[in-house]
C-alpha positions as CSV (number, residue, x, y, z in Angstrom):
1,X,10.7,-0.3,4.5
2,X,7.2,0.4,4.9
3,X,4.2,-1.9,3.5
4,X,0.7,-1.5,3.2
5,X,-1.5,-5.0,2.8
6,X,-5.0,-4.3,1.1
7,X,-6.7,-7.5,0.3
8,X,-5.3,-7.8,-3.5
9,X,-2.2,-6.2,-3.1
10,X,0.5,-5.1,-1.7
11,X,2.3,-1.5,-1.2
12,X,5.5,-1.1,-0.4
13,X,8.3,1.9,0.7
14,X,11.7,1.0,-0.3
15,X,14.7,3.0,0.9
16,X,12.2,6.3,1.7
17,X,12.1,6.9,-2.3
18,X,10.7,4.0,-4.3
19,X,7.3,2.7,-4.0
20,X,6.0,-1.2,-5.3
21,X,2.5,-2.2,-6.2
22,X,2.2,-5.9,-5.9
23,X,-1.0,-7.1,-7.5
24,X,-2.0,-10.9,-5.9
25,X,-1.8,-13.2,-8.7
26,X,-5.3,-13.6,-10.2
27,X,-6.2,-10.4,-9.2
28,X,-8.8,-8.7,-11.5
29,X,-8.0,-4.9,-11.5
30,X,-10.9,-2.9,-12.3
31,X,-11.9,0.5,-10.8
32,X,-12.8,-0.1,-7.4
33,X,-9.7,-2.1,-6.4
34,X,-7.3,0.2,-8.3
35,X,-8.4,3.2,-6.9
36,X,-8.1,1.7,-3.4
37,X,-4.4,0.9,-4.0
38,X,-3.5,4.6,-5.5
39,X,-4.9,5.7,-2.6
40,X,-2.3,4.2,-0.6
41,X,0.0,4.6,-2.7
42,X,-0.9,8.4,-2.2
43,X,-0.6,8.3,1.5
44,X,2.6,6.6,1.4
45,X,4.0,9.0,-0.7
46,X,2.3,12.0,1.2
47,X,3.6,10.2,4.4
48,X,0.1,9.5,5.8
49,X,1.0,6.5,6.6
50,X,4.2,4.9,8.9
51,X,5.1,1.3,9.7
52,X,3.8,0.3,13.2
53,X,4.7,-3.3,15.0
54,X,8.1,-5.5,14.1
55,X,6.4,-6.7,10.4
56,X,7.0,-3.5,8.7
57,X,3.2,-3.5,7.4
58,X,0.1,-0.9,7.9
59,X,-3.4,0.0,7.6
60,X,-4.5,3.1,6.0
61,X,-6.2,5.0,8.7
62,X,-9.9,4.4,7.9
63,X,-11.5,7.6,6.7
């Protein structure tokens, strides 16, 4: 499973098909931080992005 940690949510792989967008609780979702996270949602989907290190989790490359 591969997870991407931005700093109000979470983005994670499951079983190479299904994708999870954790919101923090209290998070305010407005246009900046939701386009951030379908961003990497895209890049997990396009496979931009792979797990690195023992934790499972990754950084989109920054741009």
């Amino acid at each position: 499973m591969g997870q991407i940690e931005l700093s109000d949510c979470a983005i994670r792989l499951e079983g190479g098909s299904i994708l999870h967008l954790l919101w923090n609780v209290g998070t305010r979702i407005e246009a900046e931080n939701a386009r951030a996270a379908m961003e990497s949602v895209n890049a997990l989907a396009e496979g931009k992005v792979s797990t690195v290190g023992g934790n499972g989790r990754s950084e989109l490359p920054q741009s």
